[in-house]
Backbone of each chain as ProteinMPNN parsed JSONL, in Angstrom:
{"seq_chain_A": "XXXXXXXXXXXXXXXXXXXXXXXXXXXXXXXXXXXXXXXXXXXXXXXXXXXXXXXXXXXXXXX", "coords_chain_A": {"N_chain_A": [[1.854, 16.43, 19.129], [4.312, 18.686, 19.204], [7.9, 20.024, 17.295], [11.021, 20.601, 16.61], [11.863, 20.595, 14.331], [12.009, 21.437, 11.974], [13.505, 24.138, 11.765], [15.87, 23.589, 13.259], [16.739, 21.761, 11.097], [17.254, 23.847, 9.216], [18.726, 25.706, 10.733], [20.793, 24.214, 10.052], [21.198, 24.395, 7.319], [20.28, 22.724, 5.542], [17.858, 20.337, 3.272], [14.543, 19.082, 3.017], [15.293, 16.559, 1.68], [18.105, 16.151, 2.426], [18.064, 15.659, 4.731], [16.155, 13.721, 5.634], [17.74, 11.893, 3.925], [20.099, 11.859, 5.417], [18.824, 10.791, 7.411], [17.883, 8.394, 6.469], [15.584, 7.664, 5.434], [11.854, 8.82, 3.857], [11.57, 11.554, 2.239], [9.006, 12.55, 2.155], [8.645, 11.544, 4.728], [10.048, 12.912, 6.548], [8.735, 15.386, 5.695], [5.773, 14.965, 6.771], [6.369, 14.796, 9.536], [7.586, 17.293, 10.37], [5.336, 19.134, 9.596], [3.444, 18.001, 11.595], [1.661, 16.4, 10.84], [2.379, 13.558, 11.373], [4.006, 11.539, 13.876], [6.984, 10.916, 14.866], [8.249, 7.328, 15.204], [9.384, 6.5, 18.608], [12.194, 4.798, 18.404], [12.955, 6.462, 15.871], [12.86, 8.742, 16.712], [14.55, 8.954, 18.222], [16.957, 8.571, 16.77], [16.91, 10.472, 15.176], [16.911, 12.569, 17.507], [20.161, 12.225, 18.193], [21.197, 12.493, 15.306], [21.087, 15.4, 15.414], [22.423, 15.435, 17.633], [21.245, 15.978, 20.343], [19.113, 16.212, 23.419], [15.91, 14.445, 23.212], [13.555, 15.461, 24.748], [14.303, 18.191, 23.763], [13.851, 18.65, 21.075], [11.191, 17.753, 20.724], [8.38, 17.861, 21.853], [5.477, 18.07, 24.305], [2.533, 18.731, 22.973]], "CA_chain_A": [[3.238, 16.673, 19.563], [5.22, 19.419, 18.187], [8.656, 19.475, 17.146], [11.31, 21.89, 16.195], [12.646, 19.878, 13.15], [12.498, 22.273, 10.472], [14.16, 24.981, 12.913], [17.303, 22.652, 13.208], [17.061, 21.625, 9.696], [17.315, 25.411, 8.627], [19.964, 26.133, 11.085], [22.072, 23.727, 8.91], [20.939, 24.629, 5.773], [19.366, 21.354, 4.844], [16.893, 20.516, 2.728], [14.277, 18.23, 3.682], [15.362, 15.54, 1.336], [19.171, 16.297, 2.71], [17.856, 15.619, 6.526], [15.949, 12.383, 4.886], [19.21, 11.185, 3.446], [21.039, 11.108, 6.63], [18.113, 9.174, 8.52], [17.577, 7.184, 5.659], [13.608, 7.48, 5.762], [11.742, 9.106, 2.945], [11.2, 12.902, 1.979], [8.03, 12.2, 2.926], [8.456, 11.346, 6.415], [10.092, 14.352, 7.134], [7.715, 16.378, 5.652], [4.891, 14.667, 7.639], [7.038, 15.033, 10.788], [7.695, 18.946, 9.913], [4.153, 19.436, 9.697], [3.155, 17.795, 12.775], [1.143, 14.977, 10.758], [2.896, 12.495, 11.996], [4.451, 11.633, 15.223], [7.737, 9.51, 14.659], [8.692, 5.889, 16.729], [10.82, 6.038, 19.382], [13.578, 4.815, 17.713], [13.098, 7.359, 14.833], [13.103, 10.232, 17.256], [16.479, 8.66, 19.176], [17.73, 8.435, 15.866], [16.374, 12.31, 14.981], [18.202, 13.117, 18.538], [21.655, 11.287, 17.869], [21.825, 13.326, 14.62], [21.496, 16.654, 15.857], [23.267, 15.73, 18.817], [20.273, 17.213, 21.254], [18.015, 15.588, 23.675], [14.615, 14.065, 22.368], [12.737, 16.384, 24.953], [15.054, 19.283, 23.384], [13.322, 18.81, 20.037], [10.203, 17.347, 20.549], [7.726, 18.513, 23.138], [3.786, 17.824, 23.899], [1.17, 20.284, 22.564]], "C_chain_A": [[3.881, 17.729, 18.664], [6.589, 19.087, 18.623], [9.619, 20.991, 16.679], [12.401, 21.499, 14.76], [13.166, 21.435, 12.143], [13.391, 23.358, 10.94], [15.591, 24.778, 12.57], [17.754, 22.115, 11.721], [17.458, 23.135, 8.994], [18.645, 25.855, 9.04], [21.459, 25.585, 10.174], [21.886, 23.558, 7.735], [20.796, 23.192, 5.177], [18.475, 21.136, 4.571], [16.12, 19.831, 3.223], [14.994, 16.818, 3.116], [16.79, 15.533, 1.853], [19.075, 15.375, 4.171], [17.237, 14.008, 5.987], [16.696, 11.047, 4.777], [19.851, 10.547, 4.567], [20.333, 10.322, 7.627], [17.894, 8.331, 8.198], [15.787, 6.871, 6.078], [13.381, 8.72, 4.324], [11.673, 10.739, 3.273], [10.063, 13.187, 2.852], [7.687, 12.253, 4.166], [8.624, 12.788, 6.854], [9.187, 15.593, 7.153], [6.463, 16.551, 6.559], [5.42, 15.186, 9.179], [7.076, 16.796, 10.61], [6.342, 19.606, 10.388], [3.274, 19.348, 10.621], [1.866, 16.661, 12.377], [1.392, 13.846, 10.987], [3.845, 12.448, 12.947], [5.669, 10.43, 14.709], [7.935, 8.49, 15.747], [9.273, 6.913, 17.493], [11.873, 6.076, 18.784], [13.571, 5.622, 16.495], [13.369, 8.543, 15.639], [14.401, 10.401, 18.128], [17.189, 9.018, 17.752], [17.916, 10.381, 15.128], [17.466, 13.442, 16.145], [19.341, 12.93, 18.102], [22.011, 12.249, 16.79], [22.098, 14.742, 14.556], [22.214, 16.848, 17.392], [22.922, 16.115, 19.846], [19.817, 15.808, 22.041], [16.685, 15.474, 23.061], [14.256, 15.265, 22.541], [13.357, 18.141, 24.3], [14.175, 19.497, 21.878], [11.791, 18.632, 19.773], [9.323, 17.84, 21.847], [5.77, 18.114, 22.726], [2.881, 19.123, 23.809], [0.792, 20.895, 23.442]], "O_chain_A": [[3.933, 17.568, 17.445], [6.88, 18.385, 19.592], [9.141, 22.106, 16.471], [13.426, 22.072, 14.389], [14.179, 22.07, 11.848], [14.327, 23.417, 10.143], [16.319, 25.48, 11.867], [18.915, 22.079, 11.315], [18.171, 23.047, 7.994], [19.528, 26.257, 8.283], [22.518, 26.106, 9.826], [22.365, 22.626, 7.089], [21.458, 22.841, 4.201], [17.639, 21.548, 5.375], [16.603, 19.514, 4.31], [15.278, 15.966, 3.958], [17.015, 14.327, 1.748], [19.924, 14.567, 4.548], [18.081, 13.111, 6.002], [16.543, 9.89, 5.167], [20.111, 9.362, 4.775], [20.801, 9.509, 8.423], [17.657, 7.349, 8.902], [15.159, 6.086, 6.787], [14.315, 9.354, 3.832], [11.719, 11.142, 4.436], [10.051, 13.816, 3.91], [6.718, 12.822, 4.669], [7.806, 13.582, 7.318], [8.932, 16.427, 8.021], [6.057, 17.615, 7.026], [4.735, 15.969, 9.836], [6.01, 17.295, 10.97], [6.237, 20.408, 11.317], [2.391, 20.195, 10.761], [1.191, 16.125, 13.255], [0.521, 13.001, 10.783], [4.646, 13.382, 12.919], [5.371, 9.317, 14.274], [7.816, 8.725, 16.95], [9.598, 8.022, 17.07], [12.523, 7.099, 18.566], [14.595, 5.311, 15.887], [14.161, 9.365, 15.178], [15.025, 11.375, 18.551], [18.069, 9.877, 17.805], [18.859, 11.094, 14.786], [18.231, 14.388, 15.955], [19.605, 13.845, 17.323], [23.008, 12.935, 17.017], [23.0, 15.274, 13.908], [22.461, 17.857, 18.052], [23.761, 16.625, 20.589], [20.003, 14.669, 21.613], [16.309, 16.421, 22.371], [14.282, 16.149, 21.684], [12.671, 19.142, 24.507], [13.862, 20.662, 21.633], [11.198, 19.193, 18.852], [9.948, 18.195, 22.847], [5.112, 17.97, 21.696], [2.709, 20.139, 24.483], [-0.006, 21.814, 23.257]]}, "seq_chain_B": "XXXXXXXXXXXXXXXXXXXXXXXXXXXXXXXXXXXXXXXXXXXXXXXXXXXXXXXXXXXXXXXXXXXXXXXXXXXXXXXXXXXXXXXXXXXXXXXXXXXXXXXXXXXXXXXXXXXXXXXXXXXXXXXXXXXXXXXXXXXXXXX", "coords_chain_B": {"N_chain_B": [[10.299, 1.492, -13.858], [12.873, 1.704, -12.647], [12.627, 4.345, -12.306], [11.56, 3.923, -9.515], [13.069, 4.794, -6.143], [13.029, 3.626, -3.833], [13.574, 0.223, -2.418], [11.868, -1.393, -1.374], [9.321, -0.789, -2.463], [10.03, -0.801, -5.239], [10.796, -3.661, -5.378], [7.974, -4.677, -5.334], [6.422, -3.331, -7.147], [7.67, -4.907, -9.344], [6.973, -7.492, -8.383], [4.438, -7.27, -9.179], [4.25, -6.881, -11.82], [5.219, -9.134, -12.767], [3.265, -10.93, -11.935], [0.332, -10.21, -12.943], [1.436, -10.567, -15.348], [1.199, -13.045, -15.234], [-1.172, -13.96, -14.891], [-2.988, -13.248, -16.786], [-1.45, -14.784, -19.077], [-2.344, -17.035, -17.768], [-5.127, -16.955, -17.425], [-6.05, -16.491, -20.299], [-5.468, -19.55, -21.111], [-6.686, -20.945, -19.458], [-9.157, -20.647, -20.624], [-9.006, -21.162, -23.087], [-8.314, -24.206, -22.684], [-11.178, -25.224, -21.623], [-12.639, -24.017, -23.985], [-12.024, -25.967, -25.463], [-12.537, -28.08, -24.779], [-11.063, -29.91, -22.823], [-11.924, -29.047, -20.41], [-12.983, -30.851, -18.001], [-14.068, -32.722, -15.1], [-11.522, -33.214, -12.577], [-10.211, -31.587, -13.044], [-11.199, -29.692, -14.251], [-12.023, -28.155, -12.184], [-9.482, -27.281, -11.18], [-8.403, -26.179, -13.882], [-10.212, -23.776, -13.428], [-9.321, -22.643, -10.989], [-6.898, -21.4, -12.203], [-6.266, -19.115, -12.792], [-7.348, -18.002, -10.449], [-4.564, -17.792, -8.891], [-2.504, -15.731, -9.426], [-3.672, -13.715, -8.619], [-4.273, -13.64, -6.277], [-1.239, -13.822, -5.55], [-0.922, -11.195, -6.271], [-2.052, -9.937, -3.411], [-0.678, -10.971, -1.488], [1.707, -9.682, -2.414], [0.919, -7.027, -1.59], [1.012, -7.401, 1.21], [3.852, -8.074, 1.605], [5.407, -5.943, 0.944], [3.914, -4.189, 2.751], [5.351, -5.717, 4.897], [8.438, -5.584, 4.658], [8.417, -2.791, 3.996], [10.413, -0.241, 5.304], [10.441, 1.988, 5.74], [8.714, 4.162, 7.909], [6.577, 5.743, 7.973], [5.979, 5.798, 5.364], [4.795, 3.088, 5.904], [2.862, 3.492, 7.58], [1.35, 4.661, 5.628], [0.51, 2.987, 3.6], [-0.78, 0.994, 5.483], [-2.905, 1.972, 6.326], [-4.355, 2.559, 3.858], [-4.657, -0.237, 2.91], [-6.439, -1.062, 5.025], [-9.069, 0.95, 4.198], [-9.059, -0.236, 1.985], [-9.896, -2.446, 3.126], [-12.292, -2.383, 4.355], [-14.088, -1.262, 2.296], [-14.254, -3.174, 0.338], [-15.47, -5.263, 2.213], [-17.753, -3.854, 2.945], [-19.357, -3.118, 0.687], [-19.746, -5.412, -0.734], [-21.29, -7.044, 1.312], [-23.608, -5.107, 1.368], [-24.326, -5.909, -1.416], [-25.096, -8.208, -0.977], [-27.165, -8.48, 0.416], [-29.243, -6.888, -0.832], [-29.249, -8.922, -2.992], [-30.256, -10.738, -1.098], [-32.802, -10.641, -0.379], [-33.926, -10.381, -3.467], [-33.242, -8.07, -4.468], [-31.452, -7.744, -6.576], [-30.099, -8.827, -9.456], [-28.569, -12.907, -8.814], [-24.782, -13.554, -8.125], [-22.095, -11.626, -9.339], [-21.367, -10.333, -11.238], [-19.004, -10.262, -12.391], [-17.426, -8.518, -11.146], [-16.089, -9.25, -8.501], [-14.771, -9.675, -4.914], [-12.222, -9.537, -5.1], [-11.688, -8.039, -6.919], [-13.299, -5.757, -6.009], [-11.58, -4.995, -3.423], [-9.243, -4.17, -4.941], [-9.497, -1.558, -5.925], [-10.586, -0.726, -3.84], [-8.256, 0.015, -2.575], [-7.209, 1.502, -4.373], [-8.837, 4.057, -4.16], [-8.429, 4.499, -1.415], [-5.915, 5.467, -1.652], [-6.478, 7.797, -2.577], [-7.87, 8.829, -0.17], [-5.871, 8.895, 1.637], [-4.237, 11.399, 0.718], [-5.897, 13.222, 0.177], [-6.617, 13.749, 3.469], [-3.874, 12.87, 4.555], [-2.212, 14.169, 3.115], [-0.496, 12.634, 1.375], [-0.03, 10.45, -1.4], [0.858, 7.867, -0.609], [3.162, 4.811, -1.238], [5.656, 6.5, -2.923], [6.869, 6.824, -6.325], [9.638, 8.107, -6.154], [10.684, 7.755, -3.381], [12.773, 7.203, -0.924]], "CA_chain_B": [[10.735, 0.604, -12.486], [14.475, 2.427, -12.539], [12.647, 5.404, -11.465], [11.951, 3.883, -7.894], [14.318, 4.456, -5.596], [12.582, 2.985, -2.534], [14.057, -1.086, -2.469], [10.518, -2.154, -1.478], [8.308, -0.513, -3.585], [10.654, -1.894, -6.506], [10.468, -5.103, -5.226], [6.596, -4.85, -5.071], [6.417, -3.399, -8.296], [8.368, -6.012, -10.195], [6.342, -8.466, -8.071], [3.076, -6.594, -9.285], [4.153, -6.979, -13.407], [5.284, -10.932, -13.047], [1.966, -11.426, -11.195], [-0.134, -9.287, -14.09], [1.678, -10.792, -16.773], [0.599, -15.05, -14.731], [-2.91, -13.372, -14.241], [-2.88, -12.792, -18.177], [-1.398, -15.913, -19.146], [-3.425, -18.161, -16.863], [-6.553, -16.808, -17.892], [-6.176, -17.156, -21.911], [-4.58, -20.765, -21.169], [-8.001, -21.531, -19.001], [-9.794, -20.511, -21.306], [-8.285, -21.886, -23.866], [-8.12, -25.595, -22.0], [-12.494, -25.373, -21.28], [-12.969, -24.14, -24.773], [-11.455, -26.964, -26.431], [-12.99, -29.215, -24.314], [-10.412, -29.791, -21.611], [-12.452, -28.514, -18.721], [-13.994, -32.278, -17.088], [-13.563, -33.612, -13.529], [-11.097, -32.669, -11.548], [-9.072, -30.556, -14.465], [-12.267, -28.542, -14.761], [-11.77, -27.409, -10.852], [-7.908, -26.819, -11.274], [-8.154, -24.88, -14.328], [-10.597, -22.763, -12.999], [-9.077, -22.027, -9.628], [-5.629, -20.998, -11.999], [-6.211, -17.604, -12.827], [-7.335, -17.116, -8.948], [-4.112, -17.881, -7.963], [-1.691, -14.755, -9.368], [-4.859, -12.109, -7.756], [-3.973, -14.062, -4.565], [-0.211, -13.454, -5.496], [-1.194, -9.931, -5.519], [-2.51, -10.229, -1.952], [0.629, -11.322, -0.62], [2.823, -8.605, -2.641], [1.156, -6.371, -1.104], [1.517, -7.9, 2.635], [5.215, -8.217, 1.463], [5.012, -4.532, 0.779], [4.053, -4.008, 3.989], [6.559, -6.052, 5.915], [9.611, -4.668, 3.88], [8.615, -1.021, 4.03], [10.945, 0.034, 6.404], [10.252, 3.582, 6.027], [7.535, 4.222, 9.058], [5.358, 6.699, 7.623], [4.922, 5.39, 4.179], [4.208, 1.91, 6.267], [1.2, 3.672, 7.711], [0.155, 4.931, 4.766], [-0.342, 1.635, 3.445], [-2.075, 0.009, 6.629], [-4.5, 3.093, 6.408], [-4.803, 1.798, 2.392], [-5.265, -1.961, 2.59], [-7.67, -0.641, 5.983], [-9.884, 1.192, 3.874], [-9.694, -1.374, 1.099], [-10.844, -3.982, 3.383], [-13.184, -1.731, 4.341], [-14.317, -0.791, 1.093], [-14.597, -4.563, 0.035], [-16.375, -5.508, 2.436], [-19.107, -2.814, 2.614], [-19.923, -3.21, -0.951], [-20.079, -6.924, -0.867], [-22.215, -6.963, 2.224], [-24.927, -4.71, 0.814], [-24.581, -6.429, -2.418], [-25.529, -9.392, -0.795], [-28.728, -8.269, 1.094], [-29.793, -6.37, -2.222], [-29.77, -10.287, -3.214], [-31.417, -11.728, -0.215], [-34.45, -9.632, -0.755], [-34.267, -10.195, -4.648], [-34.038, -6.624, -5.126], [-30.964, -7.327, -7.81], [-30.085, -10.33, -9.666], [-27.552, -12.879, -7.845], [-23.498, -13.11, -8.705], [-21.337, -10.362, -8.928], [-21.073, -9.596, -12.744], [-17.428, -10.407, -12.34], [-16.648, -7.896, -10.098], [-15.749, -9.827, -6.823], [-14.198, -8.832, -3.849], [-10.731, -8.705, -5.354], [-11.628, -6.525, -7.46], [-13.791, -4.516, -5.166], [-10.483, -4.584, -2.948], [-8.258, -3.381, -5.473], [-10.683, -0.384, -5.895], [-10.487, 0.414, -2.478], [-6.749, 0.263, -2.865], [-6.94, 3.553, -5.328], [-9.421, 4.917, -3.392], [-7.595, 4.442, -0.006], [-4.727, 6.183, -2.145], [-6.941, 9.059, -2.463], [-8.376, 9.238, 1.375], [-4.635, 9.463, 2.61], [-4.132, 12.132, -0.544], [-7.152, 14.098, 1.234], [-6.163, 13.595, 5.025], [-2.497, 13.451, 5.34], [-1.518, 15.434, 2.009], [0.542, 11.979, 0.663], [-1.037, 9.485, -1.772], [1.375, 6.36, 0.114], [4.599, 4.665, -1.011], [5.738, 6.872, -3.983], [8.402, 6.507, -6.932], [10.622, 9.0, -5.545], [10.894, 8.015, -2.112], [13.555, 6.347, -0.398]], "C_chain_B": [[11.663, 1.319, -11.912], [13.744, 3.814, -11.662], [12.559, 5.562, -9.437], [12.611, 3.549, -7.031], [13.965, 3.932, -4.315], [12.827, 1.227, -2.695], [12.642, -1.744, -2.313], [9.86, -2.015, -2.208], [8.658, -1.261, -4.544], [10.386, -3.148, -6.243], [8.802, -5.591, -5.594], [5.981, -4.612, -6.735], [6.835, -4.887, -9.698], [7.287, -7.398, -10.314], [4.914, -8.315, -9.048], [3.345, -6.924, -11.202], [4.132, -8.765, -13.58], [3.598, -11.612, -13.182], [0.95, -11.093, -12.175], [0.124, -10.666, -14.95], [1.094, -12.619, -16.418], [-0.322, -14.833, -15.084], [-3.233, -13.102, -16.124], [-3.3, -13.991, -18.794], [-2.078, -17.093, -18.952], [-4.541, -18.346, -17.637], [-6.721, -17.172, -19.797], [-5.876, -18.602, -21.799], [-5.885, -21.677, -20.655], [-8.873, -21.378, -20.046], [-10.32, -21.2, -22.59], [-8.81, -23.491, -23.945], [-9.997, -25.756, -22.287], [-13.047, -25.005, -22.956], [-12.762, -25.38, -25.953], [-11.875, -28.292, -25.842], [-12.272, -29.931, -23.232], [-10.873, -30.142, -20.086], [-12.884, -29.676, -18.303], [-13.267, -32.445, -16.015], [-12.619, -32.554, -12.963], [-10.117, -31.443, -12.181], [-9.795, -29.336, -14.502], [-11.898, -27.519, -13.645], [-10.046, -26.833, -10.829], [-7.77, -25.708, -12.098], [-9.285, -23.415, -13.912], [-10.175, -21.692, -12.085], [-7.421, -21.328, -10.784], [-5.443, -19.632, -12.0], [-6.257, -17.142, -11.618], [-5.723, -16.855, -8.352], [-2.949, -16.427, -8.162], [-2.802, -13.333, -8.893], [-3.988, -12.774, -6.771], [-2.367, -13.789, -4.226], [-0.3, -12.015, -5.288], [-1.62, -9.469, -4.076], [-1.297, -10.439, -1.084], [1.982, -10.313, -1.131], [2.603, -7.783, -2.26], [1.178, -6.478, 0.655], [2.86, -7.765, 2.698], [5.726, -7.018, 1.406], [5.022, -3.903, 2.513], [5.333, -4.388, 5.397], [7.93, -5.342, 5.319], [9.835, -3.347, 3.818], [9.337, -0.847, 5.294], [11.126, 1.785, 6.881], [8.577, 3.626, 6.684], [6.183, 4.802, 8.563], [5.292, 6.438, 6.191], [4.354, 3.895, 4.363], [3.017, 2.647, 6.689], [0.945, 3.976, 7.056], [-0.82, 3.95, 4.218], [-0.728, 0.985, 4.135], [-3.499, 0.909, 6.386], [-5.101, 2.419, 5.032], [-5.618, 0.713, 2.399], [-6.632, -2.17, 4.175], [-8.858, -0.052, 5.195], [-10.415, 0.33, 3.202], [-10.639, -2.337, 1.662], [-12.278, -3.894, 3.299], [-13.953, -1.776, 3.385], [-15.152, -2.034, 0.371], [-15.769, -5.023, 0.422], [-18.282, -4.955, 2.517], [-19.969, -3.318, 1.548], [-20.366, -4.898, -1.247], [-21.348, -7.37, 0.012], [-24.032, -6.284, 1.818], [-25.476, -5.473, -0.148], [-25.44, -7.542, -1.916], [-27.014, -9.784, -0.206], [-29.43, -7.792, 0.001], [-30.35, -8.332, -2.81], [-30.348, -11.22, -2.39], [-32.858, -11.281, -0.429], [-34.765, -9.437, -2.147], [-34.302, -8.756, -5.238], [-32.743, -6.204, -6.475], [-30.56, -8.709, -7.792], [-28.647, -11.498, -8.977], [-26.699, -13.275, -8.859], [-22.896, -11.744, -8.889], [-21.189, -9.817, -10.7], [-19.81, -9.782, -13.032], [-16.322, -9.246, -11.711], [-16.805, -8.084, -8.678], [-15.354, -8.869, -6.038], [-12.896, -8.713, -4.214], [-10.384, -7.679, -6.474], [-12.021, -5.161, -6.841], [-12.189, -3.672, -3.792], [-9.253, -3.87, -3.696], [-8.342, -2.04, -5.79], [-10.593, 0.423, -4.891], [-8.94, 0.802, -2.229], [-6.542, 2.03, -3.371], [-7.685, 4.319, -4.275], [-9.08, 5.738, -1.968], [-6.297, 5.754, 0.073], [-5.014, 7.923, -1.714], [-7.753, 9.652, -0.974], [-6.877, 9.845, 1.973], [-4.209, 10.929, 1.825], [-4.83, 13.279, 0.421], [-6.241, 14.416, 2.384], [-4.809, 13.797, 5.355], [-1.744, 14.236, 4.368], [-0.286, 13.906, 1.175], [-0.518, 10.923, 0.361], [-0.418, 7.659, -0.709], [3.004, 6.518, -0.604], [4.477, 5.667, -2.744], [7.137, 6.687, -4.897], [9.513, 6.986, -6.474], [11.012, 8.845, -4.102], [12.062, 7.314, -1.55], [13.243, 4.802, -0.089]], "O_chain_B": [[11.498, 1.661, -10.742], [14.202, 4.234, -10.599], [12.964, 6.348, -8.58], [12.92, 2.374, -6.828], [14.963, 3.803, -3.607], [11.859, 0.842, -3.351], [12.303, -2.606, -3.124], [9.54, -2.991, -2.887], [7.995, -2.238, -4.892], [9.641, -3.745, -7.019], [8.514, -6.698, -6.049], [5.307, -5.419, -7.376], [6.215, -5.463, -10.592], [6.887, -8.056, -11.274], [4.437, -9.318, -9.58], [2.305, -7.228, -11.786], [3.361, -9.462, -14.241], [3.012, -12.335, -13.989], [0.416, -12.185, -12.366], [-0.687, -11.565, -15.173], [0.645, -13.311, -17.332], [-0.658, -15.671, -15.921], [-4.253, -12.417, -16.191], [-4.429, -14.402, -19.064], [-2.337, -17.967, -19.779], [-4.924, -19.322, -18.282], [-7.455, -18.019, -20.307], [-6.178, -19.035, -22.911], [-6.179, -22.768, -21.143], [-9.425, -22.449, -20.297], [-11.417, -21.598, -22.984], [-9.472, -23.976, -24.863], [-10.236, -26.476, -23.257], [-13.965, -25.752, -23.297], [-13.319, -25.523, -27.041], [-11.605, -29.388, -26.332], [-13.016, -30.696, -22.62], [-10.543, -30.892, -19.167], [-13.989, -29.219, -18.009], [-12.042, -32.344, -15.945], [-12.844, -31.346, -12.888], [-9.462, -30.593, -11.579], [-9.321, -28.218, -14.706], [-11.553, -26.362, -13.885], [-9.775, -25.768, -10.276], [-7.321, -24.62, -11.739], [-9.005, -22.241, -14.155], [-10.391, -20.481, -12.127], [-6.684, -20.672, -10.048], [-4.6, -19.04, -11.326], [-5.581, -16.163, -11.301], [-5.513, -15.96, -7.533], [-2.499, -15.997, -7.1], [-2.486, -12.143, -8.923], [-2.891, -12.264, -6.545], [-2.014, -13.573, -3.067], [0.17, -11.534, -4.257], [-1.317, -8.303, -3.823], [-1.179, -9.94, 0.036], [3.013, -10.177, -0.472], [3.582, -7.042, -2.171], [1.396, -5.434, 1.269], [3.293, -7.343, 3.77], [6.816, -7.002, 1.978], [5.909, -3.365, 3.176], [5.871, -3.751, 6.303], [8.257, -4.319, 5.921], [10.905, -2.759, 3.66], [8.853, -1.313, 6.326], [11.628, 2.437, 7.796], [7.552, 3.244, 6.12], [5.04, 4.383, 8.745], [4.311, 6.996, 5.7], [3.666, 3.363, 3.492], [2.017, 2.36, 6.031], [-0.281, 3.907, 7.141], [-2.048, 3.868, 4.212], [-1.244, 0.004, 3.599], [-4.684, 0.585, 6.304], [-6.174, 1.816, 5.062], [-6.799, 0.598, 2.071], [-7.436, -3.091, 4.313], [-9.896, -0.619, 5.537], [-11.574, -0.073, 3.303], [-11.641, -2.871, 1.186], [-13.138, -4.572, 2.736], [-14.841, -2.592, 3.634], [-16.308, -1.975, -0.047], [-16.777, -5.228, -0.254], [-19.391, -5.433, 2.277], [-21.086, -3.828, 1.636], [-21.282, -5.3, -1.965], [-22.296, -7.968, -0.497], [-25.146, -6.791, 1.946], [-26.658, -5.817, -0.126], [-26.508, -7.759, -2.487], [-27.709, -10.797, -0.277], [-30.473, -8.425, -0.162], [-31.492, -8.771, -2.938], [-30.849, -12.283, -2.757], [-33.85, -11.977, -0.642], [-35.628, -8.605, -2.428], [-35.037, -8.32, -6.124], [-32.725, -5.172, -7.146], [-30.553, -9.528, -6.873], [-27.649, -10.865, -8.633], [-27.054, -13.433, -10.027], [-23.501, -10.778, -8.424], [-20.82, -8.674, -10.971], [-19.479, -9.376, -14.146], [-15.099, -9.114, -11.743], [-17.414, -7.385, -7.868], [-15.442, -7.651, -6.194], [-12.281, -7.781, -3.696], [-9.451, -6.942, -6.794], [-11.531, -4.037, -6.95], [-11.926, -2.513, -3.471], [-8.443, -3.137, -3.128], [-7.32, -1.368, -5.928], [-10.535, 1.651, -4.816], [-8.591, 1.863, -1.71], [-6.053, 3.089, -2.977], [-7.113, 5.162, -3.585], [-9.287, 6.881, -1.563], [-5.883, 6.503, 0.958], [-4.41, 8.789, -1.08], [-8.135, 10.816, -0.847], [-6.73, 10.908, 2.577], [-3.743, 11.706, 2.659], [-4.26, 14.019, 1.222], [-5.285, 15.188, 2.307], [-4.44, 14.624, 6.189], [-0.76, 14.898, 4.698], [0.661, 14.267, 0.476], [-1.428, 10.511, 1.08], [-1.11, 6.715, -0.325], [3.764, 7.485, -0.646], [3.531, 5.574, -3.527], [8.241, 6.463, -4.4], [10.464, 6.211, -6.381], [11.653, 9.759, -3.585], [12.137, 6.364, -2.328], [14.103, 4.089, 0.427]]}, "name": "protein", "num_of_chains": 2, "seq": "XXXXXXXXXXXXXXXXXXXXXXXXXXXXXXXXXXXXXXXXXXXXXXXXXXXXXXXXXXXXXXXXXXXXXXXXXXXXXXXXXXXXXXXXXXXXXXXXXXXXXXXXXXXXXXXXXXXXXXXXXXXXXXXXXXXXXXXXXXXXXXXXXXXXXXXXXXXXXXXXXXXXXXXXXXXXXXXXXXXXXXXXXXXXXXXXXXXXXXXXXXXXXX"}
């Protein structure tokens, strides 16, 4: 699955651990997610939507 | 400890020194008890089994570990972990054990069981996800 995280994170000048913060999940995650090593839940990627205010399929998309 | 800011890990940690410091305790105290003459009947079987029981506390801190991580992706790291470990465990125990059906090494373990062989695969596990997904698991710094 790709994703256009870091994209949207950039646009608002946030770091990863900034973007982290406000989902309350680790550095980590994001980074994995960024990278495309890991695929988040469901409810992590509603929650991923909700904070940029977008649709899922708006951010996330299949390979 | 202070340095981790992840609520579980700390918890797990903390759990992980108490448990250490029983696993310590226990064992000089058994020891202790059988050298002095202590050890008979049913005392003998009690103090033996006491030291098992803070490993087995380790066993469940890190299950507790698991349920509590509420951050997703350092929860799979550690299923992939305590997956290899099992892994790992068992493998090694398994061969060991045919090596001793066929006499081809002497039997007992030397005192390295399976919870040790599991704690082994623990580090090791550390270092497969390290490899593969670029993160060793839950770390001090993480949320």
């Amino acid at each position: 699955m790709k994703n256009r995280l870091k994209v949207l994170r950039a646009e608002r000048d946030w770091s990863q651990a900034d973007l982290a913060e406000r989902l309350e999940v680790s550095r980590q995650s994001i980074n994995a997610i960024e990278t495309g090593k890991y695929d988040p839940s469901l409810p992590l990627a509603f929650r991923i939507a909700a904070l940029f205010d977008m649709p899922i399929e708006s951010i996330f998309s299949a390979d | 400890m202070a340095g981790i800011k992840n609520p579980a890990a700390r918890r797990y940690t903390l759990r992980l020194f108490v448990l250490m410091a029983a696993y310590v305790l226990l064992l000089i105290f058994s020891k202790w008890m059988f050298r002095h003459g202590y050890g008979e009947g049913a005392v003998a079987y009690a103090l033996a089994v006491l030291p098992a029981l803070p490993i087995i506390g380790v066993f469940w801190a890190v299950m507790r570990l698991l349920v509590e991580q509420n951050d997703e992706y350092l929860r799979m790291l550690l299923v992939r972990q305590c997956l290899f470990a099992t892994g790992f465990a068992l493998a090694i125990t398994t061969i060991r054990e045919w090596l001793q059906n066929f006499d081809m090494i002497p039997p007992g373990d030397g005192g390295f069981g399976a919870a040790f062989l599991w704690f082994v695969g623990l580090g090791l596990g550390a270092l497969f996800n390290r490899l593969t997904m670029g993160d060793a698991g839950w770390g001090g710094g993480c949320r």
